[in-house]
N, C-alpha and C positions, 0 to 999 in steps of 0.2 A: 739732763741735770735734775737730782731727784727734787720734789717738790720746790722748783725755783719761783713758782710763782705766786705761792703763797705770801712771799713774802717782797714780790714787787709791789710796795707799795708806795705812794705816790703821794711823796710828804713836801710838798706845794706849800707850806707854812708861809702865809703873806707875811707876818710881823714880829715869829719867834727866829731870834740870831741863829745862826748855823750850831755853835758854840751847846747851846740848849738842848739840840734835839742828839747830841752825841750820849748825853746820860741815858740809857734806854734798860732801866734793867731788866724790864722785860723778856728782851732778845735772848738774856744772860741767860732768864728760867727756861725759857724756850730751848738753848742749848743743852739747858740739863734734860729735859724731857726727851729729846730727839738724841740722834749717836753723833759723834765727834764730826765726821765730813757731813753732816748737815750743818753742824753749828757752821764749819768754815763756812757754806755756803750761804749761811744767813746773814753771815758778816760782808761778806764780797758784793752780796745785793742792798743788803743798808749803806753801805759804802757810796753804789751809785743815785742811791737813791738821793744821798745827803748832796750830792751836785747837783741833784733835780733844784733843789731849794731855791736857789736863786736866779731863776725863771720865774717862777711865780707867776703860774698858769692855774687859773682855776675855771674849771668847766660848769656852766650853767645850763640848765635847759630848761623849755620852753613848757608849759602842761599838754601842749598836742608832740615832743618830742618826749618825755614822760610815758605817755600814751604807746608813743613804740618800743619806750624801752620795755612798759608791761606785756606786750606783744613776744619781745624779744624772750622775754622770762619764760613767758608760756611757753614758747616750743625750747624749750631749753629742759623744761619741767616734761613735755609730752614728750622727749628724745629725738626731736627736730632739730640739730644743730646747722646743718647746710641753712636752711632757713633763718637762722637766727645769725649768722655771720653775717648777712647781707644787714639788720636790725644795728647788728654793732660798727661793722664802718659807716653806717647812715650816722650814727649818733658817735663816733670819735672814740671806739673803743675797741680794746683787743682780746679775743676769744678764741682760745687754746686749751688744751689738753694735757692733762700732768698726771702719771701714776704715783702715791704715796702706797708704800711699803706697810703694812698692819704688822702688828708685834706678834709672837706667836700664842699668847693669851687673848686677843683679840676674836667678837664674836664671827670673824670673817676668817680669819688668817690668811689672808693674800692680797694681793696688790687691788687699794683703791684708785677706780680710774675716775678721776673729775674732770668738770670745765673749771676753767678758772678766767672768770671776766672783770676784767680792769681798763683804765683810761690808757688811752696808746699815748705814743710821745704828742701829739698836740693839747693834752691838759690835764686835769685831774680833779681828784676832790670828791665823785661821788661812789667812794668806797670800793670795794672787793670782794668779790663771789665766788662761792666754791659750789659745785653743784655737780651731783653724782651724776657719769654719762650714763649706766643702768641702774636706777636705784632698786628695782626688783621687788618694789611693794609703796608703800605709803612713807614719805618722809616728814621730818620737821625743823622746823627753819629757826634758826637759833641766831638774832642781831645782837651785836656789838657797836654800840655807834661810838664807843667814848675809848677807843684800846688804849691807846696810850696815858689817859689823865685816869681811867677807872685802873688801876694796876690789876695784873692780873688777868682780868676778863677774856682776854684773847687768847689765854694759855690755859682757860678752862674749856673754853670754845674746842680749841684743837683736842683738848687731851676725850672730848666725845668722838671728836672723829677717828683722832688714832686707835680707840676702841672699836670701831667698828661700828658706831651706830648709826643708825638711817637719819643722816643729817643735813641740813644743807646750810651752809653759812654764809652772815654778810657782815660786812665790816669800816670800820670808817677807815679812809683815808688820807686828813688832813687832823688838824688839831679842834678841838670842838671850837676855840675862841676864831677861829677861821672858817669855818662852816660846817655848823653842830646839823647833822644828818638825825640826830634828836627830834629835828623841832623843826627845819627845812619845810617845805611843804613837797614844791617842787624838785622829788627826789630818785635816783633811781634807789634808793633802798623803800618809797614809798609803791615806786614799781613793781619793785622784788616782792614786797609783802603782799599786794593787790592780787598778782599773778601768782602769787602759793595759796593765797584763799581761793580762789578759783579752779587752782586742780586738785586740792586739798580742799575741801572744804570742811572735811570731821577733823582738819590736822590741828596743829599747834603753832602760834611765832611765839617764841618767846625772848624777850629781851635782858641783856647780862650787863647789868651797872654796880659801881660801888659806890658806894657814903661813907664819911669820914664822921664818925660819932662826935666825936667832938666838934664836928659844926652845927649838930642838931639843935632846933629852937625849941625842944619842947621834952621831956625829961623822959613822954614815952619814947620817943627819936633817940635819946640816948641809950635807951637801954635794950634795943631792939640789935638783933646779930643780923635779920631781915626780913625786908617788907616786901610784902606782896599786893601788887593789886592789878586790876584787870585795867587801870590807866582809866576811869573812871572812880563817877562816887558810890558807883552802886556793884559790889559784888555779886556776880551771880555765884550759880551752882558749883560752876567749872571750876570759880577761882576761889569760891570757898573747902572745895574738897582736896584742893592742891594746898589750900593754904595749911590743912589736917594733917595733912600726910607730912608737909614740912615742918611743923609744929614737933611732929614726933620722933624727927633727926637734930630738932634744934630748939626749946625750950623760946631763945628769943624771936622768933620767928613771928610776925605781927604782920595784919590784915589790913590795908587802908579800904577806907578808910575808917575802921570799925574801933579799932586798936592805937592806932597812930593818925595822925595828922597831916603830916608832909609827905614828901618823895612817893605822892603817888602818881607821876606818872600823865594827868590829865590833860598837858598841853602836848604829850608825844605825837608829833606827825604822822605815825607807822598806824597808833593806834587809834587817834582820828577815822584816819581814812579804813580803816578795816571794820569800824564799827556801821561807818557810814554805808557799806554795802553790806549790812549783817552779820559778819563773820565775827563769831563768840573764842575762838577761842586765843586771842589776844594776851600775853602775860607777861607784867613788867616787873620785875626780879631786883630790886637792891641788896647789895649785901654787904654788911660790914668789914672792912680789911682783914680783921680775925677770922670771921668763917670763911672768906678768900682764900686766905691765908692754909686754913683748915681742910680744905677741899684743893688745895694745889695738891697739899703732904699728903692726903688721904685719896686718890683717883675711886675707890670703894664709894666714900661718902659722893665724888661727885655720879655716879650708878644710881643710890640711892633719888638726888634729888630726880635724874633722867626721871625715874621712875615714877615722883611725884608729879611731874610736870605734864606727862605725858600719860 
């Protein structure tokens, strides 16, 4: 079943109604991007998913199970997966194999084959992995903690892979007000990120959020399409040359914290803990519904940013 597992996702929501999480338009754009028997198929797995709801199983773990789960990443990262299947039933989770179909303009044109690691049926909550089984050179790791509340974000995420780029993804999967993988400590997406600096260490994470301008507290916040910052106060090299190159696709493009004020990013978990063992190139991405918006309609524009990010 092609790409079924992208979209097992394990929406464990302790306190939003059933009712709530049926508005998903997401899935809708998602259907437009993908061909008509994927949409079916997307709808047949959000379907079971919506029964998962009221279980209301959420998986915690421990910082020395944390510790395997970055273990687990590494040989998943070095192409050790016999080894790392042993990592995922130790820690309650399912790790399988999915080919995704590339479009015939894509820089591959043929079938990507991924892992795809998710919470098995005893619980959930610490999101979803896609990770090339040959990547065939250097990847970069592109987080989604917020898919559902950041609109959008998930279906920029994909439309990288469906092009074919050297990517690997991770993704939340509950609602942030139910366990924000943001800010978490103890995470496997802070696993995810530890074990990509480590086999990657010239690579890239970069993180994909949106802001709603009209909630900004401060006028440069309003006027900003997006902010960039390396999730600290202090910009380095990396994240002011990316922030240039963004600048010259997008006019409101603004630097925390140089430019703006807010939404940089400085309490992120991901980006904590990657500084804390040296790895620079850390990048937290907001961006206004408009240039979301702008980069759904334009998949061009979303090349461009690849470009500056990386």
């Amino acid at each position: 079943m092609i790409f079924r597992g992208v979209i097992t996702i394990l929406l464990l929501c302790l306190m939003a109604p059933v009712a709530a999480l049926a508005d998903t338009p997401l899935y809708e754009e998602l259907n437009e991007e993908l061909n008509e028997e994927l949409g079916k198929e997307l709808d047949k797995e959000w379907d079971k998913e919506l029964a998962r709801v009221k279980q209301r199983r959420l998986q915690l773990y421990t910082p020395r199970e944390v510790e395997v789960a970055e273990g687990l990443f590494a040989r998943l990262f070095a192409g050790d997966a016999e080894a790392a299947q042993g990592a995922a039933a130790q820690l309650g989770l399912s790790l399988r194999s999915l080919d995704i179909p590339l479009p015939d303009d894509s820089a591959q044109n043929q079938m990507l084959s991924m892992w795809l690691l998710s919470a098995d049926q005893r619980g959930g909550g610490q999101g979803i992995y896609l990770i090339p089984r040959q990547p065939g050179g250097p990847l970069h790791a592109v987080q989604v903690p917020h898919r559902r509340s950041d609109r959008l974000t998930e279906t920029l995420a994909l439309q990288w892979l469906q092009t074919g780029l050297p990517v690997t993804l991770a993704f939340n999967s509950v609602g942030r007000k139910q366990f924000d993988l943001a800010h978490e400590p103890d995470t496997l997406f802070v696993a995810f990120a530890r074990a990509y600096a480590a086999a990657f260490p010239q690579g890239r994470v970069l993180q994909l959020h949106g802001f709603s301008v009209d909630k900004r507290k401060t006028e440069q916040g309003r006027s900003a399409e997006i902010i960039l910052s390396a999730g600290s106060r202090w910009p380095g090299r990396l994240i002011q040359e990316q922030w240039a190159c963004l600048q010259a696709l997008e006019a409101g493009a603004k630097l925390y914290p140089w430019h703006v004020a807010e939404l940089g990013g400085t309490r992120n978990s991901s980006g904590q803990a990657l500084r804390a063992i040296g790895f620079e190139g850390f990048s937290h991405l907001e961006m206004s519904r408009q240039f979301r918006q702008r980069w759904h309609d334009d998949p061009a524009l979303g090349r461009e940013v690849w470009r500056c990010i990386n």
